[in-house]
C-alpha positions as a LaTeX table, in Angstrom:
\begin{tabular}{lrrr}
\hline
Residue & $x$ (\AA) & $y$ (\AA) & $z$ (\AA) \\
\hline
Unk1 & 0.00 & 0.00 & 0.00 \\
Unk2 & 2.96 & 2.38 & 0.96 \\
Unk3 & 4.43 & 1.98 & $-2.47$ \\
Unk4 & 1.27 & 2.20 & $-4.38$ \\
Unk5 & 0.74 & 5.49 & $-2.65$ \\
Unk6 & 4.71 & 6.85 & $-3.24$ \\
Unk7 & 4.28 & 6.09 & $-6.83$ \\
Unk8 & 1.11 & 7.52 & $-7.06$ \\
Unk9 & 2.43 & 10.72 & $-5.21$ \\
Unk10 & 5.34 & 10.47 & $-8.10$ \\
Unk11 & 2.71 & 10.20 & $-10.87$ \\
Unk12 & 1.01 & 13.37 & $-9.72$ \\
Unk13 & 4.20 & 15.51 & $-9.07$ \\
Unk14 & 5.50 & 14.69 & $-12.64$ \\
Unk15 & 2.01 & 15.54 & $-13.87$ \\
Unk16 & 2.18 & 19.16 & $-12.43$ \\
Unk17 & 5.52 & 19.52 & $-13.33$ \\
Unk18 & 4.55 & 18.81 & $-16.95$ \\
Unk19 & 1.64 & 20.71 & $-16.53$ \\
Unk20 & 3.64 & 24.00 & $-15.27$ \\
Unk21 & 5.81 & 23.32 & $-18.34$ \\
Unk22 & 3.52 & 23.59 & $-20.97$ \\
Unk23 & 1.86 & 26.19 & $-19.57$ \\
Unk24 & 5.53 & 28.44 & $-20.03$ \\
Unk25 & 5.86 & 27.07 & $-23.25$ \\
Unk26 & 2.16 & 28.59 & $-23.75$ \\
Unk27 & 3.75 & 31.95 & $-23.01$ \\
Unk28 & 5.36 & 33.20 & $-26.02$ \\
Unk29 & 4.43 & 36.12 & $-28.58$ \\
Unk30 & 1.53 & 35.04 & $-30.88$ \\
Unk31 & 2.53 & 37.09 & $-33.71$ \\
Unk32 & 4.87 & 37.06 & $-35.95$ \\
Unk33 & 6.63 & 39.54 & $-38.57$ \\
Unk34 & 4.14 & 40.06 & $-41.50$ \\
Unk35 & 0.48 & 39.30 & $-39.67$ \\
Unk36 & $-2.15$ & 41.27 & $-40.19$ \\
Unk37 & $-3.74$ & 41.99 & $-36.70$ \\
Unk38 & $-7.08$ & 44.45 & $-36.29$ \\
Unk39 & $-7.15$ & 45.56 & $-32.34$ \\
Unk40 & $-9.95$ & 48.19 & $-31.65$ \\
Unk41 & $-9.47$ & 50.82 & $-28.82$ \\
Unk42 & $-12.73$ & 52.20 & $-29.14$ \\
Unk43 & $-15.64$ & 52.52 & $-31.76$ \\
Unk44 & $-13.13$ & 55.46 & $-33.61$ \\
Unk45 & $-9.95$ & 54.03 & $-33.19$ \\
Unk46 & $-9.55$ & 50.10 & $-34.87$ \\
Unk47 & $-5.76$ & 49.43 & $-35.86$ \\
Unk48 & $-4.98$ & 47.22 & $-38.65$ \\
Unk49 & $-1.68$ & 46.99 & $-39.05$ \\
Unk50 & 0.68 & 44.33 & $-40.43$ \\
Unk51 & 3.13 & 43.22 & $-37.59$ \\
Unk52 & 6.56 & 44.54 & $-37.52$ \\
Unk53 & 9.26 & 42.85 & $-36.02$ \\
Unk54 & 9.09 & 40.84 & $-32.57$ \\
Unk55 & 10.48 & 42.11 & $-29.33$ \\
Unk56 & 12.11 & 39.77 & $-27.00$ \\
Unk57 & 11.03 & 39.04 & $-23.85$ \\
Unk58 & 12.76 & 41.13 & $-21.03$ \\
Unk59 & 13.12 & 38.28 & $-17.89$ \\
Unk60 & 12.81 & 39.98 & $-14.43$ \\
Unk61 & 14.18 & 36.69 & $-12.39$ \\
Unk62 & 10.58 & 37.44 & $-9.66$ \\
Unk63 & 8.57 & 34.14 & $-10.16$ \\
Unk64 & 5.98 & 35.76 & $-9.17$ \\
Unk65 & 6.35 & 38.55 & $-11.92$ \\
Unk66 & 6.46 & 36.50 & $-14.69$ \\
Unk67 & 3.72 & 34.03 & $-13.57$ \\
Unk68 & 0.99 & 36.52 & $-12.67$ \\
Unk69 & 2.30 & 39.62 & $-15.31$ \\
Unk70 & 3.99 & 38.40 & $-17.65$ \\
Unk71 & 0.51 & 37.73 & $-20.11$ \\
Unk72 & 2.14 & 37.59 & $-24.28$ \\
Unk73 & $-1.09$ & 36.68 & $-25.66$ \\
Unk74 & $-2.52$ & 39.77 & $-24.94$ \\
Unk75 & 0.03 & 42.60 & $-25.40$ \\
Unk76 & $-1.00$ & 44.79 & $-28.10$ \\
Unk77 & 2.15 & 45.40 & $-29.75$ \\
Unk78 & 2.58 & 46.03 & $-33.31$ \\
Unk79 & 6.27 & 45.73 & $-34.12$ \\
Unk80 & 9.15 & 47.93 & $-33.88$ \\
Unk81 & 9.73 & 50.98 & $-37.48$ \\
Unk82 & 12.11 & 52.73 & $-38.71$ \\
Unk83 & 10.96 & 56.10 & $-38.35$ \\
Unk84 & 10.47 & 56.89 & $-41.96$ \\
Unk85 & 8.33 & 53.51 & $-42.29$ \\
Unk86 & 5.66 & 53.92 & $-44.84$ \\
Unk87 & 3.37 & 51.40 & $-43.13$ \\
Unk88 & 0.42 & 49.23 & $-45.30$ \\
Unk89 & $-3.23$ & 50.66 & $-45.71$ \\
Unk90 & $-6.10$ & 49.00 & $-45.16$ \\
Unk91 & $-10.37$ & 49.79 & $-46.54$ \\
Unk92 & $-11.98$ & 51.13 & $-43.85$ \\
Unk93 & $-14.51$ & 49.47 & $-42.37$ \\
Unk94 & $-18.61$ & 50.25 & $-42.18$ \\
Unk95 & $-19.54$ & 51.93 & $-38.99$ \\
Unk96 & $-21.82$ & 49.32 & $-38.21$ \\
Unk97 & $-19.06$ & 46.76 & $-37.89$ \\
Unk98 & $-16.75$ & 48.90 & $-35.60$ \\
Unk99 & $-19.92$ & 49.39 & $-33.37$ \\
Unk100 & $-20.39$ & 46.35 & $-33.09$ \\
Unk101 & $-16.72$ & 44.87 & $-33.26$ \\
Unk102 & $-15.59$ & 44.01 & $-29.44$ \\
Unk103 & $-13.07$ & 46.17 & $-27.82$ \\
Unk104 & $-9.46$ & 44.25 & $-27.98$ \\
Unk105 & $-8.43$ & 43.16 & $-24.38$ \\
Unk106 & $-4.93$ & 44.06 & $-23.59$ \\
Unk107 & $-2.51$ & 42.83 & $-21.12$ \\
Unk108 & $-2.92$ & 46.54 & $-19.42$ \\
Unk109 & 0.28 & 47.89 & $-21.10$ \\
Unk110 & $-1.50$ & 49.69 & $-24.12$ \\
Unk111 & $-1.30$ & 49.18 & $-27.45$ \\
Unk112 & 2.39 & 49.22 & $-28.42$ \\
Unk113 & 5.28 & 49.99 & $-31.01$ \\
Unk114 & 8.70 & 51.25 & $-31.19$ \\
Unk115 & 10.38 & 53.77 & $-33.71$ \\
Unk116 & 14.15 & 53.57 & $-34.58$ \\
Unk117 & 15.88 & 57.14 & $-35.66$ \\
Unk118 & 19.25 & 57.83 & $-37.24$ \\
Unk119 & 19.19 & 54.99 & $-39.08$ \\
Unk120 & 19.97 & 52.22 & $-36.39$ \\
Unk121 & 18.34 & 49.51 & $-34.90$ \\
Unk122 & 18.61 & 47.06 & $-32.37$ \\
Unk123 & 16.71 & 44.05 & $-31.20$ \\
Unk124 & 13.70 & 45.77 & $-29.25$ \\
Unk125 & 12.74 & 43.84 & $-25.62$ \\
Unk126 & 9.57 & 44.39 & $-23.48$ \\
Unk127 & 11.37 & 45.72 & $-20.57$ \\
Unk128 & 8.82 & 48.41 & $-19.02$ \\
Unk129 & 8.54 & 51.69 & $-19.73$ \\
Unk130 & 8.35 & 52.70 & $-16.35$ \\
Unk131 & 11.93 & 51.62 & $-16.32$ \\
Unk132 & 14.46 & 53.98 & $-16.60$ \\
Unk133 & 16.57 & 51.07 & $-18.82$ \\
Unk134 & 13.55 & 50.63 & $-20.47$ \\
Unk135 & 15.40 & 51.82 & $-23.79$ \\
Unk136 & 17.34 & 49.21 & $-25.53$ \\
Unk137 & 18.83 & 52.06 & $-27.65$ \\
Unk138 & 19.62 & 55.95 & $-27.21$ \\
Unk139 & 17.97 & 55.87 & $-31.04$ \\
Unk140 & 14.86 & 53.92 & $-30.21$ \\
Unk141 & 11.55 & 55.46 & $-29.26$ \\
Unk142 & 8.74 & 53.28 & $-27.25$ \\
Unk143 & 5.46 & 54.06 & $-28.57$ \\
Unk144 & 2.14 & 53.72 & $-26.15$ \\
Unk145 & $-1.22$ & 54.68 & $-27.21$ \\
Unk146 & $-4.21$ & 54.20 & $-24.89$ \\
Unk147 & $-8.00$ & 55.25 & $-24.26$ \\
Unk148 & $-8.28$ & 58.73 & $-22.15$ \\
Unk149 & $-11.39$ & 60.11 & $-21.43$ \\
Unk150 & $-11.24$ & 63.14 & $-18.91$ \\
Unk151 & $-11.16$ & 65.36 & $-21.30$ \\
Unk152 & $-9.79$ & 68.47 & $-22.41$ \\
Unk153 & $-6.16$ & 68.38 & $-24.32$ \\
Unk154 & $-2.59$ & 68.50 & $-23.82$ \\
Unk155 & $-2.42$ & 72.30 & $-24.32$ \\
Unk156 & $-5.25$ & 73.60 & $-21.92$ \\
Unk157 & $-3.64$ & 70.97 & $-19.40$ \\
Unk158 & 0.05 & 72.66 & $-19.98$ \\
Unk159 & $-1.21$ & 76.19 & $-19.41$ \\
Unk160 & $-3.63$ & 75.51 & $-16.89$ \\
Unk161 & $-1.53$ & 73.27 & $-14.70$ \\
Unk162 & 2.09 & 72.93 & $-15.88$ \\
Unk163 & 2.42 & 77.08 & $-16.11$ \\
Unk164 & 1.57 & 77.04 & $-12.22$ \\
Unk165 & 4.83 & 75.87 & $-11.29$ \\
Unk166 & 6.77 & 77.18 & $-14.05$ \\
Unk167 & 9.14 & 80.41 & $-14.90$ \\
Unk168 & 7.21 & 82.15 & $-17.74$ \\
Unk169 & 9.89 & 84.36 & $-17.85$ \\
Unk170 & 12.06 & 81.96 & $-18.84$ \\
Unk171 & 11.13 & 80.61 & $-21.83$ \\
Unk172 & 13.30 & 79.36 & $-24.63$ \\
Unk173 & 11.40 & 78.10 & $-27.96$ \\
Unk174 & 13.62 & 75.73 & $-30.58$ \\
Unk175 & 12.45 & 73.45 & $-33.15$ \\
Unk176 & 8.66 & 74.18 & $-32.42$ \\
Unk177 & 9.37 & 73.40 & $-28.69$ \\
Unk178 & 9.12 & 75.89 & $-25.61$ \\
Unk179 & 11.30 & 74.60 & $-22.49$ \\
Unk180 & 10.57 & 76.48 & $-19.00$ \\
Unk181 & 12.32 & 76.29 & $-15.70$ \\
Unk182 & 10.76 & 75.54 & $-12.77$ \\
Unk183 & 10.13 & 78.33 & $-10.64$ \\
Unk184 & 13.04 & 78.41 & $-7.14$ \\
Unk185 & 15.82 & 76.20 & $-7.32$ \\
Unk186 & 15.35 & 72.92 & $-9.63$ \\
Unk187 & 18.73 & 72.47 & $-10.78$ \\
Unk188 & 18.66 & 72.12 & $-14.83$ \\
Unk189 & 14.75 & 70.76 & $-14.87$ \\
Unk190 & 13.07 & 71.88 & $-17.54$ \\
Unk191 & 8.95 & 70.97 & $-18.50$ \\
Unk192 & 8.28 & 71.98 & $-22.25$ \\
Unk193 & 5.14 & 72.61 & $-24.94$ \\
Unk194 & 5.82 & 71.43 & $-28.43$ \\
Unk195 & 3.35 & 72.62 & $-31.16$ \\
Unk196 & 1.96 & 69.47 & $-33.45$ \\
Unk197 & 1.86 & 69.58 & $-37.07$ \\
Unk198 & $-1.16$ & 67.44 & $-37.28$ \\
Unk199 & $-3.89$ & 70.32 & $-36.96$ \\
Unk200 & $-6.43$ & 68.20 & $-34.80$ \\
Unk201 & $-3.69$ & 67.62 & $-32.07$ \\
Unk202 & $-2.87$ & 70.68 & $-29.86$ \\
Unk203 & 0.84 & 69.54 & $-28.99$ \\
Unk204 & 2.69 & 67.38 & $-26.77$ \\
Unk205 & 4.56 & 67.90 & $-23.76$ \\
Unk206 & 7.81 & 66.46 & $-21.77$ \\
Unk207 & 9.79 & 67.16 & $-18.63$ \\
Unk208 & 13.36 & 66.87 & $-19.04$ \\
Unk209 & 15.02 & 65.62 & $-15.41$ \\
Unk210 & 18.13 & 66.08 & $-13.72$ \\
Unk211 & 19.31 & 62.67 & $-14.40$ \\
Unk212 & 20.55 & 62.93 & $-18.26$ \\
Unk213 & 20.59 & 58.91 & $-18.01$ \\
Unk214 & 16.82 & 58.84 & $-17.37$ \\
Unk215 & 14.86 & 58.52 & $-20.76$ \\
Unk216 & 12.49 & 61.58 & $-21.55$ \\
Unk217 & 8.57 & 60.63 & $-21.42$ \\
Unk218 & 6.52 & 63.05 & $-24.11$ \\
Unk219 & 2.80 & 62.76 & $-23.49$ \\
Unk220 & $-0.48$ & 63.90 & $-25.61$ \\
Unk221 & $-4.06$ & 63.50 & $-24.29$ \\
Unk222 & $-6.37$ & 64.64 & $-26.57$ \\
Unk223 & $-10.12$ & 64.59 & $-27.85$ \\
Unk224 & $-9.95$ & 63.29 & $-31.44$ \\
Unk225 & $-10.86$ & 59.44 & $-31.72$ \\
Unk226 & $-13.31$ & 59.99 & $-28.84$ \\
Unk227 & $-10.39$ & 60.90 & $-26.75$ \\
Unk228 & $-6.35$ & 59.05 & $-26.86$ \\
Unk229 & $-3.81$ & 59.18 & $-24.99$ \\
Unk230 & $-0.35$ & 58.80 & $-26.30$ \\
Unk231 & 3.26 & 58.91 & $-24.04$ \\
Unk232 & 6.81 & 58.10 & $-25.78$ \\
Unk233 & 9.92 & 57.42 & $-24.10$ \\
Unk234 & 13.11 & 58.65 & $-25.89$ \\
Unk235 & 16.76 & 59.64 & $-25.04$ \\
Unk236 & 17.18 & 63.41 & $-24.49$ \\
Unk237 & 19.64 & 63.42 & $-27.49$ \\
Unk238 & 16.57 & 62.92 & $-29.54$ \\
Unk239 & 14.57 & 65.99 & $-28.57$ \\
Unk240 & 15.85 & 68.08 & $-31.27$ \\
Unk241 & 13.39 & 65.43 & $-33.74$ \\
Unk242 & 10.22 & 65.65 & $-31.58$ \\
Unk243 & 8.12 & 67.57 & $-33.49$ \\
Unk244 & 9.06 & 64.82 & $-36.14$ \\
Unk245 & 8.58 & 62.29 & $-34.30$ \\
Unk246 & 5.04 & 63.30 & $-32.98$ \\
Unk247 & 4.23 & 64.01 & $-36.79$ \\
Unk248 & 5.18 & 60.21 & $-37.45$ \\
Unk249 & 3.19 & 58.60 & $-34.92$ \\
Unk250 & $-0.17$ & 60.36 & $-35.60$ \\
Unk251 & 1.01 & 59.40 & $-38.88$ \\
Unk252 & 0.98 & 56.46 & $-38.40$ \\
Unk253 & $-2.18$ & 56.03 & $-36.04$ \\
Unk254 & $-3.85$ & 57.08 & $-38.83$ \\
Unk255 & $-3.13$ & 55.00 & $-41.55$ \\
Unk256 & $-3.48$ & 52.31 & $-39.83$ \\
Unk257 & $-6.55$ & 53.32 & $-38.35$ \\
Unk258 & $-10.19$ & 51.58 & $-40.37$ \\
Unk259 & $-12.92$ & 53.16 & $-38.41$ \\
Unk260 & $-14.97$ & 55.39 & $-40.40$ \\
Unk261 & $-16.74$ & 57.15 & $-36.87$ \\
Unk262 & $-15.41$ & 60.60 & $-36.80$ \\
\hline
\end{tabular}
């Protein structure tokens, strides 16, 4: 009976162990370079897109991490550009469909791509953004592009808020961007507006820190597709190309975009 019930005991622990293994092998990127993937945001925003190249997964060694977070199958991330990428376009759909087409689920991360500038590249990984490695490149920029619905834009919110605490006196425009200081002693930190050449986007904005290892984060929250909310992470080097690099990603958001709701 004793060694019925070891070798039962073995049976089961060799199941779960072969269990727990397929279950990792389950967790691997879906996609691969050259799908065609259709993830909807909301009934104005439905990206169809074909899938750039894969990123790598970025292992954090916390069991508990990559058990509970770590969720492949339902990132939203599209692939990683060049920046002058001239991306594939797509019929638009009816308006009935995107009603009724079901809002994409996402791993909580956004919907996702990178752009490489300067003509580099490097194999892109899915270390966070609220990393300050998360760059696996000065020359890359991590794209995220998510649902916002408080309204207003980024240009009300950067003079009705950001001006509180900043030197107006001190303004410096370059390149279609105007950096402040903060007001009293803030070292070399610097918060600035950058006008948008897409006419239905008011601008972006960015705080540079002290740290000139931290990667910069440019946001824009504004009303068009029923209200989006876009943040990039870049090096500071790379500053001089925002305005280009905003132009680019709305760009690019709407080419691939195949609602017809306005």
């Amino acid at each position: 009976m004793k060694t019925s019930t070891l070798s039962s005991l073995v049976i089961i622990t060799l199941s779960l162990f072969q269990i727990s293994c397929m279950q990792q092998d389950k967790k691997q990127d879906p996609y691969k370079e050259g799908d065609i993937v259709t993830w909807k945001i909301n009934d104005h925003l439905i990206l169809k897109a074909e899938v750039g190249e894969r990123r790598e997964h970025f292992v954090t060694h916390n069991e508990r991490v990559e058990r509970d977070f770590y969720r492949p199958q339902s990132e939203r991330y599209i692939g990683q550009f060049p920046i002058d990428y001239q991306p594939a376009s797509f019929d638009k759909i009816t308006e009935s469909e995107a009603r009724d087409m079901p809002i994409s689920k996402t791993s909580g991360g956004g919907y996702e791509f990178n752009l490489m500038l300067n003509g580099s590249w490097v194999q892109a990984t899915d270390n966070s953004v609220n990393s300050n490695d998360t760059l696996d490149h000065p020359d890359q920029v991590k794209v995220v592009v998510n649902n916002y619905s408080l309204g207003g834009n980024t240009k009300q919110s950067f003079d009705n808020y950001s001006m509180l605490e900043l030197d107006a006196d001190s303004a410096e425009t370059n390149n279609g961007m105007t950096c402040y200081r903060f007001k009293g002693k803030h070292d070399n930190q610097r918060r600035c507006f950058g006008e948008s050449t897409n006419p239905l986007v008011s601008g972006f904005s960015y705080y540079i820190p002290t740290f000139k290892n931290y990667p910069v984060t440019v946001e824009s929250r504004e009303p068009i597709y029923s209200g989006i909310e876009i943040n990039w992470y870049t090096d500071r080097k790379n500053l001089d190309q925002a305005q280009a690099i905003d132009t680019v990603i709305w760009d690019l958001i709407e080419t691939w975009n195949i609602s017809p709701i306005e």
